[in-house]
N, C-alpha and C positions, 0 to 999 in steps of 0.2 A: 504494500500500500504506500501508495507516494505521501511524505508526510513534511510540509512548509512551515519557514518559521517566517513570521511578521510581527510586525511594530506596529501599532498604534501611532497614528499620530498626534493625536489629542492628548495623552497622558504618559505614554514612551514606554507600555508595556509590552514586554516582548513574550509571545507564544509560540508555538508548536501545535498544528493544526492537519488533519488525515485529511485528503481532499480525495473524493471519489468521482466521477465524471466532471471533472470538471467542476465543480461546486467548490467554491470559495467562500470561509467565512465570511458573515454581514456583519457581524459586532463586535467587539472587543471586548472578550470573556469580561476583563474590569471594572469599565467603566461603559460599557457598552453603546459605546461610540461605532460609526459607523466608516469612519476614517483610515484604511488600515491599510498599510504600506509592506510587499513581500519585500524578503529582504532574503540578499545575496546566504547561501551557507555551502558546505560543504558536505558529504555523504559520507556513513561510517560501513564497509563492510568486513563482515564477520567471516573468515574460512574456517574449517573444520577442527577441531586439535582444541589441545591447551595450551601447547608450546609459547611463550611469550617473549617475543624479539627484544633482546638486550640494547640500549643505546649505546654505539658505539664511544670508546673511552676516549683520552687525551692524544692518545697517537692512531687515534680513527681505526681502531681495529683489533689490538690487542687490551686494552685498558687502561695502560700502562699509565698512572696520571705525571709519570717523572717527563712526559712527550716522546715525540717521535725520535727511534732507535733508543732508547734505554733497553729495551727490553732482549733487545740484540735480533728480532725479529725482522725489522723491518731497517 
């Protein structure tokens, strides 16, 4: 399900909204204004697993926080 987030622009409350054919909220759960502006986001997807990807360390790759070549690695 496609799901949008907007602002309000009457009172700058920000939501998260399922839109099914097409059907766009009309009010603003808050304050229930009718002013309501989609607003840019970005998407989260999920693959399979539980694995959870480490962020890379100081020398981008081994962790090493001494920087790049302490480690003798790289």
């Amino acid at each position: 399900m496609p799901i949008f987030e907007y602002r309000c622009d009457h009172c700058g409350h920000r939501f998260e909204a399922i839109v099914l054919n097409g059907k766009q909220p009309e009010l603003c759960p808050a304050c229930e204004h009718p002013e309501l502006r989609k607003q840019i986001s970005t998407f989260a997807a999920h693959a399979g697993g539980s694995a959870v990807a480490a962020a890379p360390g100081a020398c981008g790759s081994c962790g090493d926080p001494r920087g790049p070549g302490s480690c003798r690695m790289h």
